[in-house]
N, C-alpha and C positions, 0 to 999 in steps of 0.2 A: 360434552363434558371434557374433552380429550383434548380438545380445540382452547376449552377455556382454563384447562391446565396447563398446557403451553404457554398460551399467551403469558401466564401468570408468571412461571420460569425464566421466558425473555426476558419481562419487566424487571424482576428480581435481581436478575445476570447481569445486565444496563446497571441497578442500582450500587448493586456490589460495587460491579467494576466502577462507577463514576467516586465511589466513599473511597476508595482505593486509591485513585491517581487526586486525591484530595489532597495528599502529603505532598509536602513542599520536594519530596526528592526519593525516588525508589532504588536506588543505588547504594541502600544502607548494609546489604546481607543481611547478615545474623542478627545484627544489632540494632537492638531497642531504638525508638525514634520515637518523639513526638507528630502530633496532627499537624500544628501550625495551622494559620489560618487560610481557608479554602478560599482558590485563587479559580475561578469559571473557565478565562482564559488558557491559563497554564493547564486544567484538568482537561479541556478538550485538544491542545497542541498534543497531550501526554499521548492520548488514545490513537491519533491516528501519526503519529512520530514512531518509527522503526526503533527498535531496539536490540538488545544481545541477553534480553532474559524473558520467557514468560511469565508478566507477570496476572496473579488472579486477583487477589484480593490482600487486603491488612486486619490480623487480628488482633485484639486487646491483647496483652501481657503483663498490665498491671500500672501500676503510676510511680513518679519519681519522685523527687524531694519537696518538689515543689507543688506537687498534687495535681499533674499534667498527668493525661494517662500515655503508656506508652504505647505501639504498635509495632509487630515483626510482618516482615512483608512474605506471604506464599506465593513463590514465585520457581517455576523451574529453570534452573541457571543453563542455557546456551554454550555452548566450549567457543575459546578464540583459537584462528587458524590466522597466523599472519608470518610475514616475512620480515626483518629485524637487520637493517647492513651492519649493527653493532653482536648481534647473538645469532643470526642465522634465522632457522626456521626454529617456527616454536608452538608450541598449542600447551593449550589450559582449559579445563574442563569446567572451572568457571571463571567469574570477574574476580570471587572472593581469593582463588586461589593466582591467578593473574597479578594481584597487586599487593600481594604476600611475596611474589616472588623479590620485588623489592628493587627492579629494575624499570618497570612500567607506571603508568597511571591512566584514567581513563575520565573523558570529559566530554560531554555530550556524544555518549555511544562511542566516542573513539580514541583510540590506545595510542600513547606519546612514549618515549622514553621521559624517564624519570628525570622532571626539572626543564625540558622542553617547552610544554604548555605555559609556562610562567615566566617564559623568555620576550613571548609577543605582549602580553601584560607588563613585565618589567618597562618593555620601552616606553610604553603609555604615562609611568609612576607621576607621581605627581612632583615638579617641580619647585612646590616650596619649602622640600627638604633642605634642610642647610648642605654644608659644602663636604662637612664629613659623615654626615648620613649618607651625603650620593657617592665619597669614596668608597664606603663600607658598603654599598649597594654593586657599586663597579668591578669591588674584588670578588664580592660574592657572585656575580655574573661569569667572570671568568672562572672562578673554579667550575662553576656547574660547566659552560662551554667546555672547558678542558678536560669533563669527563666523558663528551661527546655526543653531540643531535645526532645519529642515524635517521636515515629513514625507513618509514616502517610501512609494508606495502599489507594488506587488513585484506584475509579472504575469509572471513569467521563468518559463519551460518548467523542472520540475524532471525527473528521472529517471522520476518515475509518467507524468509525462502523457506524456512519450517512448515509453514504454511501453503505455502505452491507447492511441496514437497508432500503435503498432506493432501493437498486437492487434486493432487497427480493420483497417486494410489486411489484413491475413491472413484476417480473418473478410468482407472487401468480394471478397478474391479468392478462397476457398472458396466462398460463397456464391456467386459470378459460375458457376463452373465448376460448381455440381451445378445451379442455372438450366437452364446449356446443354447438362445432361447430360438432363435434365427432356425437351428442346425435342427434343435427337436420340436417344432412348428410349422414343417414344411409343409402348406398348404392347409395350415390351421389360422386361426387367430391367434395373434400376439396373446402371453401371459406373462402376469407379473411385473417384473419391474419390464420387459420388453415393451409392455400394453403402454407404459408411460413414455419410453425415449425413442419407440420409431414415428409417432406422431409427429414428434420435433424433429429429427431425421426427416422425414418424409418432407415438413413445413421449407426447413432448410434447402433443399434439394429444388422443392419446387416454385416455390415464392420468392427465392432468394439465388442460388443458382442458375437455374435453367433459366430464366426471363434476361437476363445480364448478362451470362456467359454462353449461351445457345448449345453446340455441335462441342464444345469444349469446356462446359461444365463439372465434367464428371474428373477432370484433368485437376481441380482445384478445389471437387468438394471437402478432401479430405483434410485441406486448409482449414477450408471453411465452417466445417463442423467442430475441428480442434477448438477454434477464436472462439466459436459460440459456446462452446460447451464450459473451457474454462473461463471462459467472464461470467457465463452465468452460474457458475456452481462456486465461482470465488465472490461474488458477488451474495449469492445468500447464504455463505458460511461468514461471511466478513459481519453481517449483521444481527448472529447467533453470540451468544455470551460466551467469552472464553476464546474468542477467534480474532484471527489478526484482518484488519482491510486491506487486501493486496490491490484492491484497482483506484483506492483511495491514496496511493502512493506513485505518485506520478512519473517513479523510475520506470515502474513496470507499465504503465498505460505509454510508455516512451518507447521501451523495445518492442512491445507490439504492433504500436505504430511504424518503426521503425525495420519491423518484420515486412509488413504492410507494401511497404516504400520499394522495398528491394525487389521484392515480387513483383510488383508492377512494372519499375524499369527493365529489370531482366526480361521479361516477356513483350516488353513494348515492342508493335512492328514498325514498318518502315514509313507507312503513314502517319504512327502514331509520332513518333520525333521531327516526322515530317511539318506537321502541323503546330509543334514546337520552333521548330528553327526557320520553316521558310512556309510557311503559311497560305496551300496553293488558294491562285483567286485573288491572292492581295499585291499591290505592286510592291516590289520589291522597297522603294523607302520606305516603307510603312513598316517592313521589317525592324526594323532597329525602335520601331517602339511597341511593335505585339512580342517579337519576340523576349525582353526581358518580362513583359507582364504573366506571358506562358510560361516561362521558366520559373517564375516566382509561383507561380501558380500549383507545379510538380511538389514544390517543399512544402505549402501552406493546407495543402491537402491533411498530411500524414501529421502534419502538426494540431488539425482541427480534430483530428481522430483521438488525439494525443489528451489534449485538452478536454472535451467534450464526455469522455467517460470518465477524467478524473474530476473534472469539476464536481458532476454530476454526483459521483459515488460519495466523495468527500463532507457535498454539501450535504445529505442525509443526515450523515453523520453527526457533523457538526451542529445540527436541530436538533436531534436527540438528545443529547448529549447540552445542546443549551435548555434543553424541557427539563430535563435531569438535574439538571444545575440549578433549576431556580428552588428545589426543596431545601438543598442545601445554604441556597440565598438567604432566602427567607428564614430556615432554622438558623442560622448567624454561629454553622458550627458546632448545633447542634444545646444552643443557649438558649435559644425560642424554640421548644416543641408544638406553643399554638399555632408559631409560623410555618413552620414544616407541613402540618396537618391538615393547616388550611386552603396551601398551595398545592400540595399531594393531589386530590382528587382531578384538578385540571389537564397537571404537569402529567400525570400516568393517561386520562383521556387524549390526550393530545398526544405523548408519545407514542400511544400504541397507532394512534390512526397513522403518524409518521410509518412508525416499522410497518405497516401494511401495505404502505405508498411505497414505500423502498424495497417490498418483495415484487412489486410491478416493474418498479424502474430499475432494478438488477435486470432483469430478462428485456426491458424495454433496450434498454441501454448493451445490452450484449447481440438483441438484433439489430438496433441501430449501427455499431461498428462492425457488424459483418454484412448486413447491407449497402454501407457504401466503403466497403472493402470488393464487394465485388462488384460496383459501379464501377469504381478506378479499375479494376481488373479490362471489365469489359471495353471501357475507352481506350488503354493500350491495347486492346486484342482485336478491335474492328478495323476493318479494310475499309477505304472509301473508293471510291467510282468519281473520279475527276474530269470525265471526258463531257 
């Protein structure tokens, strides 16, 4: 019953949040807004696109003149931390107070001085203004330039790092308590949440380490177990209601990969580069064409790693999320209730079998980049025997 209470929750959390990012724009604050008509597309770019607010959901607040109802977005606002060569450093605890200040503006997630953003548009305008609309277009360019584009260098916390920031603590305080489950089970069996994360530990260690990295595995488990643990515990928070997708955001599947990369060359031995640059056993002309194919080879690696978990995570998402969508299709916004009702029943069978796939392929896809994280490990760490 606990199982099918869940499930219910998820489904719900999904629905909320997909009626939510139905609004043509969640950048309103305070202020009343209209539905507008739902856009599939633009609802699922919303979901897995970074932002500077968490947003939950939109509630009724009544209707306007014209018998539209309106909607306030519940959303907890983000602070901006950025660098300004016109004001210095500056912070704002949210957008709404950001662009009150009356210096800024903000356009897809990112903060311009005021009148900036509408400089790269101005050039585009259309030229069959006549000759004194483009003077009056020209003066008005230059006063805004003469009040000055600074640049502005953006370190404001968005919803991802909120979120890695969230999946850090959870994993500082899981990892705290199987420690001390460690410390008071000396020569007992595992309890509690222990019973659940030395298995994976142990799996880690032995299927995954030890087989790849031999006499020198234990030198990298603690890599190793970091990458697993955070892609799999961001991975099945990212597909809970109310949570951000961090491995759906292909910055962060880029530094990991790119974590990935370092480590390897750093530790590469002298065969390994060997076998890069001058390739024993082949004649030397043949150099000049293994060698760029292997050196191409070092970059295309951490980029398949790179790729390969974001695709992965993304594409879930973006299923769900089109499942989700078709209630709203077919309801035409909520104008057709038979179409809503009649698509319903598939749209939720189908989504939930999604989210069950996607609680596999989160852990599938977190052993996968740390299995051939320590492939590449163990390729730069082998010796070879040339004689």
């Amino acid at each position: 019953m606990k199982i099918n209470k869940s499930l219910f929750l998820v489904i719900l959390g999904l629905f909320l949040a997909s009626a939510a990012s139905a609004q043509d724009d969640h950048s309103h604050g305070n202020e009343p807004f209209t539905a507008g008509e739902f856009k599939a597309g633009e609802t699922m770019l919303h979901h897995v696109l970074d932002t500077h607010n968490w947003h939950i959901t939109d509630y009724p607040v009544g209707k306007n003149e014209k018998g539209e109802r309106l909607y306030k977005a519940l959303e907890i606002p983000l602070p901006w931390l950025f660098y300004s060569s016109e004001y210095g450093m500056q912070f704002y605890l949210s957008t709404e107070k950001l662009l009150a200040s009356g210096h800024y503006e903000v356009h897809h997630e990112k903060v311009y001085h005021k009148g900036e953003h509408d400089h790269g548009h101005d050039e585009h305008a259309d030229e069959s203004h006549d000759e004194h609309s483009d003077e009056a277009h020209d003066e008005h360019t230059e006063a805004e330039h003469a009040h000055g584009q600074g640049k502005i260098y953006d370190f404001s916390p968005t919803k991802t790092v909120v979120q890695m920031i969230l999946i850090l603590g959870i994993l500082i305080w899981v990892m705290t308590r199987v420690a001390k489950g460690y410390k008071k089970n000396v020569g007992r069996a595992p309890k509690g949440i222990q019973s659940f994360i030395e298995p994976v530990i142990l799996f880690v260690r032995d299927e995954i380490a030890r087989p790849y990295l031999g006499e020198k595995s234990a030198r990298f488990l603690p890599y190793l177990l970091t990458l697993f643990f955070f892609i799999w515990f961001s991975n099945l928070f990212g597909i809970m209601p109310f949570n951000s997708n961090i491995m759906g955001n292909i910055s962060i599947t880029f530094t990991l990969a790119l974590f990935t990369f370092f480590i390897v060359q750093f530790n590469g031995t002298k065969d390994y580069w060997q076998h890069i640059f001058a390739m024993p056993g082949v004649p030397k002309p043949l150099w000049l064409l293994i060698t760029p194919i292997e050196l191409f080879g070092v970059f295309t690696k951490p980029i398949a790693l790179m790729i390969r978990l974001f695709a992965n995570i993304a594409a879930g998402h973006f299923m769900i999320l089109a499942l989700v969508s078709l209630i709203f299709i077919m309801g035409k916004g909520g104008e057709s209730l038979g179409g809503a009702l009649g698509i319903m029943p598939l749209s939720v069978a189908f989504t939930i079998f999604i989210f069950c796939l996607e609680v596999i392929v989160g852990a599938v896809q977190a052993y996968v980049f740390v299995l051939l994280t320590a492939v590449f490990l163990g390729q730069a760490l082998a010796k070879h025997d040339h004689h």
